[in-house]
Backbone bond lengths (Angstrom), bond angles and torsions (degrees), N, CA, C in turn:
res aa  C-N    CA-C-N  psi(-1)  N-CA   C-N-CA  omega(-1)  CA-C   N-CA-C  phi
1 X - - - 1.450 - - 1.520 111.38 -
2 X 1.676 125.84 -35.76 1.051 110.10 -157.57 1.614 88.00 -96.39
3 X 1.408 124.56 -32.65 1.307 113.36 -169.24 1.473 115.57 -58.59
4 X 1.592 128.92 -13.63 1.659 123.68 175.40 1.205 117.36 -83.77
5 X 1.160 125.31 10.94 1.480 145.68 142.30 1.475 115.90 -55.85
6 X 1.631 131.63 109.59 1.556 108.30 166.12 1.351 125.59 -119.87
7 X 0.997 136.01 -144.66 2.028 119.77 -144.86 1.678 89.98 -67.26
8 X 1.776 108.81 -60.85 1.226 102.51 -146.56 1.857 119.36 -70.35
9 X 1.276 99.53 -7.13 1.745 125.33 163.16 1.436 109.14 -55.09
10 X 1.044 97.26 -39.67 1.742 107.87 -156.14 1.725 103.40 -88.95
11 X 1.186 105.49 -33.02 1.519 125.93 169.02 1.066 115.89 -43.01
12 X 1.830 118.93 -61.34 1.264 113.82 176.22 1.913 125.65 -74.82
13 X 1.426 103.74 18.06 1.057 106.72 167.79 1.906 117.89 -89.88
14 X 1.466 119.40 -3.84 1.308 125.82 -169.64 1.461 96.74 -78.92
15 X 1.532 141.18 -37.43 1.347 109.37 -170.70 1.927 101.13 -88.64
16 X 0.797 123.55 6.49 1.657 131.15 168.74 1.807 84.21 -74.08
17 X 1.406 128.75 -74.92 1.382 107.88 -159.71 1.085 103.08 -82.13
18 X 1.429 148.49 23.43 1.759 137.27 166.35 1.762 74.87 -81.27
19 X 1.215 117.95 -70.60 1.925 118.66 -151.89 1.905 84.86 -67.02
20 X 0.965 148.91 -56.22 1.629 103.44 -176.54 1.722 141.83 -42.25
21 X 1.795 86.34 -51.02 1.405 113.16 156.93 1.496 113.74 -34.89
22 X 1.279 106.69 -55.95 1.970 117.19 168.65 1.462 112.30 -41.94
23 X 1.188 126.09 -68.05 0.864 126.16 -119.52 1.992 85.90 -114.07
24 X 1.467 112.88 -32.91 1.483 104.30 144.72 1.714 117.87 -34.56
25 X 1.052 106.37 -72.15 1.432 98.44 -167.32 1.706 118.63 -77.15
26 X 1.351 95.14 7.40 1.832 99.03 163.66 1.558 112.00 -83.83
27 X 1.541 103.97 -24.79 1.572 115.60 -170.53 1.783 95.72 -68.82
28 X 1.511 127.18 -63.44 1.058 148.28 -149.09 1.983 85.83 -73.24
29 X 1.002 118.46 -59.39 1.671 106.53 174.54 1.626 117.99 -56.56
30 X 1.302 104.50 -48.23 1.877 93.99 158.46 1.005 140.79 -50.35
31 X 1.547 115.33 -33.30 1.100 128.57 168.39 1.745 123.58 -59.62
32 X 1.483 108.59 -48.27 1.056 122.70 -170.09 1.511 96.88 -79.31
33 X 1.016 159.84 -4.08 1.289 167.01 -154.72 1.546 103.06 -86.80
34 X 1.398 118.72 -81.60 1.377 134.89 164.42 1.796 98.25 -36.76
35 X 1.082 134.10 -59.32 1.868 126.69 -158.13 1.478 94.01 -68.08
36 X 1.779 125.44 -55.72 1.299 112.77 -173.70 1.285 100.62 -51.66
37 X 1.688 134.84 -75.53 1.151 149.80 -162.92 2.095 108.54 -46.08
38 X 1.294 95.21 -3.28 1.939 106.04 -165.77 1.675 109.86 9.63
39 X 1.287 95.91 64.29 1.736 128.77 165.48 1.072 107.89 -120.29
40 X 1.133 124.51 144.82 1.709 132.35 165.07 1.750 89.65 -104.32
41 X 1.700 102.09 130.45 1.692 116.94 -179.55 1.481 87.82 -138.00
42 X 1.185 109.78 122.00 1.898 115.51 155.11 0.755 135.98 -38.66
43 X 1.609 104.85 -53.09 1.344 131.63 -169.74 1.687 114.90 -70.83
44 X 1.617 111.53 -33.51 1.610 122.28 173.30 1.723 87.33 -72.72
45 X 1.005 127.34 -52.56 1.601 118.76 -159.83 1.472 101.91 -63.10
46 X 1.474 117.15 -73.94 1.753 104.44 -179.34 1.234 128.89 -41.37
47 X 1.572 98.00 -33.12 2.052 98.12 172.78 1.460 106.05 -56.56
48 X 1.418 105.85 -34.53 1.846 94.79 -156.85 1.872 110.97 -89.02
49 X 1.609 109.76 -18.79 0.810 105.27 172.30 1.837 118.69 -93.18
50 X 0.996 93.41 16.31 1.804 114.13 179.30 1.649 106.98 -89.10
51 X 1.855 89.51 -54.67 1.317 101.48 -168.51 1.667 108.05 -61.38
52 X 1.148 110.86 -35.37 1.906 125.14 -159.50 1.593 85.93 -82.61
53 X 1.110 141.29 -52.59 1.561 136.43 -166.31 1.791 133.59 -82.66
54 X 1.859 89.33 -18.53 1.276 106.93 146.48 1.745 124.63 -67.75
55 X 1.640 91.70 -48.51 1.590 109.09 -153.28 1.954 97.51 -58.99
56 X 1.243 88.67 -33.27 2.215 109.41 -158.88 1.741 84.15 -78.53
57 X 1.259 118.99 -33.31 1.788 108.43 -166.96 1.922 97.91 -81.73
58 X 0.783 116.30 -42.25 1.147 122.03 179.00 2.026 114.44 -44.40
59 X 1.318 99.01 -45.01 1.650 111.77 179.16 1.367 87.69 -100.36
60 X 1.272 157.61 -76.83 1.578 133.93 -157.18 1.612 111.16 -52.26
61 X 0.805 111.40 -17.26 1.664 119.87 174.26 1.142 127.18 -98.16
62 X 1.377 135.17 1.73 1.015 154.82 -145.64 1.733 108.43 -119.63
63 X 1.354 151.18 128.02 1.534 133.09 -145.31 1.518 88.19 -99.77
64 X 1.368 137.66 -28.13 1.352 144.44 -161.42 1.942 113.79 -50.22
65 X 0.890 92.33 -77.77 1.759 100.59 159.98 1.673 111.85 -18.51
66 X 1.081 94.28 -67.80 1.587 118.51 -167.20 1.565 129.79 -98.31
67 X 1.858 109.84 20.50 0.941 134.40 -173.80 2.000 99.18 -78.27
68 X 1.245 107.42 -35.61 1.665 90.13 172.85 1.112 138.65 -93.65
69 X 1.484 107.65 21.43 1.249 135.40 170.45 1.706 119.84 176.89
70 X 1.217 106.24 158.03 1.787 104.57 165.96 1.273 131.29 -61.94
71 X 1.045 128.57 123.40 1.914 109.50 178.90 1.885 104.69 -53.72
72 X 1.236 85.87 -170.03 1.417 105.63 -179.47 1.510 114.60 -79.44
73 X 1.391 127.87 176.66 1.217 126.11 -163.69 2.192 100.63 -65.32
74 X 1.322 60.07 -52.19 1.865 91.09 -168.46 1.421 114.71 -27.30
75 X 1.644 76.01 -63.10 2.003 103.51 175.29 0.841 116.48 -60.92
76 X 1.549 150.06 -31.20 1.161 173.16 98.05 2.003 109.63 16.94
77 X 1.569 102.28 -35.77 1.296 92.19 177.57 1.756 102.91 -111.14
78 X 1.144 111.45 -0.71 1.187 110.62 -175.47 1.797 98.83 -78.19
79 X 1.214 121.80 -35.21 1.669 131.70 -152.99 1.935 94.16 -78.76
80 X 1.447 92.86 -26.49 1.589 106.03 -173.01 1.563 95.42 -82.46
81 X 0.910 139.00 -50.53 1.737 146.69 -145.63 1.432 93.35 -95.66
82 X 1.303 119.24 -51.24 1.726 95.21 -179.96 1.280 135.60 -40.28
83 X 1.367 125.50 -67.54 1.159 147.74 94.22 2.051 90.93 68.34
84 X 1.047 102.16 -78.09 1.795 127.88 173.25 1.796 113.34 -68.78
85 X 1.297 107.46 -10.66 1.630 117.99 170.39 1.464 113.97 -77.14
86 X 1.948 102.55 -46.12 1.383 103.19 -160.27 1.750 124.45 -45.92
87 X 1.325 85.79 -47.24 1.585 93.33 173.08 1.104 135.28 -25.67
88 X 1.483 114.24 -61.37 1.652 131.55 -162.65 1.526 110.19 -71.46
89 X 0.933 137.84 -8.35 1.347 125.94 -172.82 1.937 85.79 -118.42
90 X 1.319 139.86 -5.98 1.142 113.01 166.67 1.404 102.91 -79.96
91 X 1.223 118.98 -47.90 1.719 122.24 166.12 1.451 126.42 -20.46
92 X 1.143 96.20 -52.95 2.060 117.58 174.69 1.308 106.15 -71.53
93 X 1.210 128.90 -51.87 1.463 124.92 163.37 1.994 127.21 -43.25
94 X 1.325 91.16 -49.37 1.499 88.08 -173.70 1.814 98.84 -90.26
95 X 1.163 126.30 2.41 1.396 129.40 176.28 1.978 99.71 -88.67
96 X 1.286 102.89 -38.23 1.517 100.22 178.97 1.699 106.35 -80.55
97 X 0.469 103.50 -23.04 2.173 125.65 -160.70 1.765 96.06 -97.17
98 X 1.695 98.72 2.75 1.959 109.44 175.16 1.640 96.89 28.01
99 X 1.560 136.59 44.21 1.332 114.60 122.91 1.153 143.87 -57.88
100 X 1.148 127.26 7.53 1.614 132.36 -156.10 1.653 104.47 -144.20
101 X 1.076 109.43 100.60 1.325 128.48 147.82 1.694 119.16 -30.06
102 X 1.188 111.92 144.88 1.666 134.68 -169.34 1.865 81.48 -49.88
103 X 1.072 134.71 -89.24 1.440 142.61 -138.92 1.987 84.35 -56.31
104 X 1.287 114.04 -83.74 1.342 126.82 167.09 1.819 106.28 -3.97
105 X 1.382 125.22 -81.18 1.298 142.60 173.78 1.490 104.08 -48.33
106 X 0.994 122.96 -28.03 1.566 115.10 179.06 1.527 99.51 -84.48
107 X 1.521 128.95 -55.23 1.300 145.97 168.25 1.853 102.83 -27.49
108 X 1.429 98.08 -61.89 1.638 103.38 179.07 1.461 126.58 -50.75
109 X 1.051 94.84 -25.82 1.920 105.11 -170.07 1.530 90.57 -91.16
110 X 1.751 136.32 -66.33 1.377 106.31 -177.48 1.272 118.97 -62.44
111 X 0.881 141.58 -24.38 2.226 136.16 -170.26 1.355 78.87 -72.05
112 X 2.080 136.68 -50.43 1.425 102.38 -151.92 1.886 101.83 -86.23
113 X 1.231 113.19 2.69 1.477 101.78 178.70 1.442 121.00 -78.90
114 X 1.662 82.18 -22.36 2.097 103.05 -168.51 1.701 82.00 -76.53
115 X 1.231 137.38 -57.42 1.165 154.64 -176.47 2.004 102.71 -31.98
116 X 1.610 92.48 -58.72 1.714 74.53 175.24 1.175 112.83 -103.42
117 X 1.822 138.52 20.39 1.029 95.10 153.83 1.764 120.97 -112.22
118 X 1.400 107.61 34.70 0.887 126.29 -174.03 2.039 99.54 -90.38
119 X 1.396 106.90 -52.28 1.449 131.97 158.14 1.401 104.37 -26.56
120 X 1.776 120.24 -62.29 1.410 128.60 -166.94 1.808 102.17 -77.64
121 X 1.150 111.17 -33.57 1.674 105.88 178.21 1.241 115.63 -56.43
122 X 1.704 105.35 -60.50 1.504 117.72 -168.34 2.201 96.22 -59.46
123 X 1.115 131.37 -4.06 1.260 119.76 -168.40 1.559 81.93 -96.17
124 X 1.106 123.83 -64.07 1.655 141.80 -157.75 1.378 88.21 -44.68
125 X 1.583 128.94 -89.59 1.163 128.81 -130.64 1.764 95.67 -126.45
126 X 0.840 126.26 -5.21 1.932 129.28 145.55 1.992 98.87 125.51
127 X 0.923 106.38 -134.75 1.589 118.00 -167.88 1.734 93.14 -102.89
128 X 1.275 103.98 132.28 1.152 121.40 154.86 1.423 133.79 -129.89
129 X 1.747 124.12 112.44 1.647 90.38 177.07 1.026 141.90 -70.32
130 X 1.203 141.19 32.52 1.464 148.74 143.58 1.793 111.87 -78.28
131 X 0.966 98.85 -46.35 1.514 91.74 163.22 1.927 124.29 -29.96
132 X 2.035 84.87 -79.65 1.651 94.07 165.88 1.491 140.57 -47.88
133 X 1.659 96.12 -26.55 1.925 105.41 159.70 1.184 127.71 -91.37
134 X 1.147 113.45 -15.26 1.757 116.59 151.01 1.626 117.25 -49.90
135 X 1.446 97.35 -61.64 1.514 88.36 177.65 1.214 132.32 -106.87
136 X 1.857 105.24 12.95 2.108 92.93 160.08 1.684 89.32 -87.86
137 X 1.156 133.93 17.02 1.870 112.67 174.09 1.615 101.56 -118.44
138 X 1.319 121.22 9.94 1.274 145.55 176.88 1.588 108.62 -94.60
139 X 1.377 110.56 -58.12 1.528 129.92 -163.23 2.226 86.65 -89.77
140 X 0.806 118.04 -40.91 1.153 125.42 -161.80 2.031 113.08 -87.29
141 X 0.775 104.77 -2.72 1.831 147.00 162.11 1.439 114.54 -102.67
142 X 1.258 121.19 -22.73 1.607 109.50 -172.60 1.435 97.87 -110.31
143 X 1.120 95.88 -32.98 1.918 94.39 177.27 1.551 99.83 -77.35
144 X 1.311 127.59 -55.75 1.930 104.05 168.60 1.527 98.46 -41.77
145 X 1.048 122.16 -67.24 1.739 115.02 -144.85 1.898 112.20 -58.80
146 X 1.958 105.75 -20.28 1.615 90.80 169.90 1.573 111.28 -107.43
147 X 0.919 112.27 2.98 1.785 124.10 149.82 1.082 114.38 -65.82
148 X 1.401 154.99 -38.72 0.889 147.46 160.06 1.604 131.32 -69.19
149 X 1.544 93.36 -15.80 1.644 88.14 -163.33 2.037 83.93 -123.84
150 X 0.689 136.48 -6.53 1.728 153.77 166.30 1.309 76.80 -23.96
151 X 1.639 108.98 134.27 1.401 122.36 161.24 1.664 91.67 -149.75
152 X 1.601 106.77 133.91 1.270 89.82 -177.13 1.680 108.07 -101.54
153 X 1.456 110.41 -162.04 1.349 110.13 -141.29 1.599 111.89 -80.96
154 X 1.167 148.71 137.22 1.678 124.23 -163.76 1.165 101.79 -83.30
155 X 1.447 136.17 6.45 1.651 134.12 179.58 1.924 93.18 -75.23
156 X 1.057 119.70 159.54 1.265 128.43 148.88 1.243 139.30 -90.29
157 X 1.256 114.60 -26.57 1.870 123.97 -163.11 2.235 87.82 -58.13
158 X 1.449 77.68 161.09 1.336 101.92 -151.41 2.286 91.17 -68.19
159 X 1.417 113.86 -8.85 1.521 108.07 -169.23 1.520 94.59 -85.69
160 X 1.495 125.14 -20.36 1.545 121.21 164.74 1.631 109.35 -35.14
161 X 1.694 98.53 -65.99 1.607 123.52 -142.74 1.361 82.81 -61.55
162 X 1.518 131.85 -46.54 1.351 142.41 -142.08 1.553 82.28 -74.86
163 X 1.488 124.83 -87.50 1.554 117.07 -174.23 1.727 116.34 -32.90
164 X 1.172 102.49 -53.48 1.149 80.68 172.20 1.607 154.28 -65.10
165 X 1.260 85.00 -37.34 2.077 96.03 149.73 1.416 106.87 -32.27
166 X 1.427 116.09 -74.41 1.170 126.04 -119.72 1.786 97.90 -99.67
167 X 1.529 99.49 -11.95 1.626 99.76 174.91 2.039 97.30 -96.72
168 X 0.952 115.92 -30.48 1.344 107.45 177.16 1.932 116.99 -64.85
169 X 1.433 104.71 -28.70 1.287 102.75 -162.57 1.956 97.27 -106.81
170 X 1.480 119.11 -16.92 1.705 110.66 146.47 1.744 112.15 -62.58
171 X 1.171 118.36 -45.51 1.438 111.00 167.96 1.106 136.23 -51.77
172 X 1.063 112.94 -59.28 1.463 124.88 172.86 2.019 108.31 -46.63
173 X 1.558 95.08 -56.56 1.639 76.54 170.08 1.428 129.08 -73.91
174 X 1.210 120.34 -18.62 1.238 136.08 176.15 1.801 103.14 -44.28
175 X 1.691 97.22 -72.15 1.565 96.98 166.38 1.224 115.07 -60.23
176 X 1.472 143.69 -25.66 1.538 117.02 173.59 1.337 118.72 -71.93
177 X 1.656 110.47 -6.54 1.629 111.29 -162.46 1.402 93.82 -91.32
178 X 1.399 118.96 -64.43 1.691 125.59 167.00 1.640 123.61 -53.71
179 X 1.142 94.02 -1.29 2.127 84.08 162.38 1.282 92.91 -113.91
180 X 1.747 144.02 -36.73 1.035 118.67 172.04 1.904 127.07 -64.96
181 X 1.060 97.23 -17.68 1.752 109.16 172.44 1.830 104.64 -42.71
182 X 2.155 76.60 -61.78 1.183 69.01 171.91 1.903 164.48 -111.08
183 X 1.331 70.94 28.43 1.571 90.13 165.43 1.612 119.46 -102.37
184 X 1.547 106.07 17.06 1.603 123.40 175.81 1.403 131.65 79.26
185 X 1.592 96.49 17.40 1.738 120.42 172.14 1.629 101.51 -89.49
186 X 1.458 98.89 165.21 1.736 94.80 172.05 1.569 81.78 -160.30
187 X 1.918 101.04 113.11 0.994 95.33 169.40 1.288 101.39 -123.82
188 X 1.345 121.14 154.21 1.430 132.14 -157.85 1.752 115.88 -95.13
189 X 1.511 94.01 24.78 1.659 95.33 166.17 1.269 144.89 -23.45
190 X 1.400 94.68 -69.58 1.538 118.04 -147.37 1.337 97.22 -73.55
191 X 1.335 137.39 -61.19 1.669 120.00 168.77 1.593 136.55 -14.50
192 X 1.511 102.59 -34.61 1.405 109.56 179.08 1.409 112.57 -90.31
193 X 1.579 116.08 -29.87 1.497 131.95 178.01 1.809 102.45 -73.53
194 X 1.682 105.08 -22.16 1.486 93.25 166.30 1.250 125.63 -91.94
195 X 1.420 117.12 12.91 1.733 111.55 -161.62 1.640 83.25 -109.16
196 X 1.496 112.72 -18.56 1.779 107.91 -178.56 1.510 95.35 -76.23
197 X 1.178 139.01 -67.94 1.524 160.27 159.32 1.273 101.56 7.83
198 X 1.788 101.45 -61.90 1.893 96.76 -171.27 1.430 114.43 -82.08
199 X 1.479 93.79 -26.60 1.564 88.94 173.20 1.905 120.97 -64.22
200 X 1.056 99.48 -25.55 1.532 107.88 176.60 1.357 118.34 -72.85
201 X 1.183 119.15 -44.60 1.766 154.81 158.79 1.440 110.00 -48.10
202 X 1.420 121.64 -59.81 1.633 123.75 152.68 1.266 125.00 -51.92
203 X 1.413 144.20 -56.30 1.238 156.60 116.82 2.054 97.42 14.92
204 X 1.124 105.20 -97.12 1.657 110.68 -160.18 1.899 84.67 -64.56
205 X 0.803 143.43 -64.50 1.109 122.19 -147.22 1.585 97.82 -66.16
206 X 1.073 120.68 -47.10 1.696 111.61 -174.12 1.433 96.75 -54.73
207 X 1.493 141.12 -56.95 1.181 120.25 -167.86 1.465 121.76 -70.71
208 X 1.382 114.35 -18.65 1.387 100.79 154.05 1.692 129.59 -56.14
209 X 1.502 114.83 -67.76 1.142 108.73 165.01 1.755 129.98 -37.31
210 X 1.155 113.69 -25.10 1.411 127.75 -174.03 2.034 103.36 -75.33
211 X 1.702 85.44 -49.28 2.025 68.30 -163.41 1.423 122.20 -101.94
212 X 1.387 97.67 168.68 1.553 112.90 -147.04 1.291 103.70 -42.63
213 X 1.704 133.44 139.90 1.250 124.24 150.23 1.562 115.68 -53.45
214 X 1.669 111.62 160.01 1.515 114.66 155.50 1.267 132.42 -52.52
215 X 1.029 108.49 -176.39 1.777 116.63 175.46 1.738 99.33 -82.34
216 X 1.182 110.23 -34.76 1.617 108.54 -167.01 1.598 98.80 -94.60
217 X 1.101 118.44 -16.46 1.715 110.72 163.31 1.296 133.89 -84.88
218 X 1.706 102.94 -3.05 1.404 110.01 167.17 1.306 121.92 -99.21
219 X 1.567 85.36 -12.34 2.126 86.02 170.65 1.434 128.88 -60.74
């Protein structure tokens, strides 16, 4: 499979691994955020484990690596199964980050359960396409369903406006990427709609952590 790929194919796979590479080391600064700060924040944790599971799908999927040969079977189902991870920690984020409404938050918890055990199949018994149309009409349903019901935040300061941009316009491609999946297009959106995402996501969460508590939160 990977060898009918040739150089200049393989080429346009390098700015896919500059933005994993990215977005790895956005995970590893989120992370570290909360340990200097010795706070536990959600919001630094889901970014970073968003950022690291995007950043790693981006290069396990990618033919470059693995242009002088095929991986292994194994590896082979792992590159497929991730893939079904990404989701869940954006879910946990905007569930901590109270974007999501009661109906929404209930919505989030089954897609991310279908999500892993869809994750645990594709490991068990390898790639299937029914698998992958389960969940671009899964992923492609959840992005209509918080597009539609998206209310943004009643605070004003300008790190609202910023999330909100930047979660409406990863969504939005998200659903153009998963209805074109599934109508048998693959367009390579959503990576770039995620490098705006974290930046928006980095943005509000640092300024949360950053400003001053109240008088009644220091009591």
């Amino acid at each position: 499979m990977l060898q009918s790929r040739g150089f200049p194919e393989l080429y346009l796979d390098v700015p896919y691994l500059f933005l994993g590479a990215s977005f790895v080391t956005c995970a590893f600064i989120a992370a570290a955020i909360p340990i200097i700060r010795r706070k536990y924040d959600p919001l630094f944790v889901w970014i970073a484990v968003f950022a690291l599971l995007d950043g790693g799908r981006l290069w396990l999927q990618s033919d470059i690596p693995w242009s002088a040969g095929a991986p292994s079977p194994i590896f082979e189902r792992i590159r497929w199964a991730i893939d079904f991870l990404a989701a869940i920690p954006i879910f946990l984020f905007l569930q901590a980050a109270e974007f999501l409404n009661r109906l929404l938050r209930i919505w989030a918890w089954i897609v991310g359960i279908l999500c892993l055990l869809l994750f645990i199949g594709t490991l068990a018994i390898g790639h299937l396409p029914v698998f992958r149309l389960i969940f671009d009409c899964a992923m492609a349903a959840s992005a209509a369903a918080f597009l539609i019901s998206f209310r943004a935040s009643t605070e004003s300061g300008r790190e609202s406006r910023t999330v909100g941009a930047a979660l409406l316009t990863y969504v939005t491609a998200c659903g153009i990427s998963y209805l074109a999946a599934i109508s048998g297009l693959h367009w390579r959106i959503e990576p770039w709609a995620c490098a705006l995402l974290l930046g928006g996501l980095g943005y509000a969460a640092t300024s949360h952590a950053l400003a001053p508590r109240s008088p009644a939160s220091r009591s």
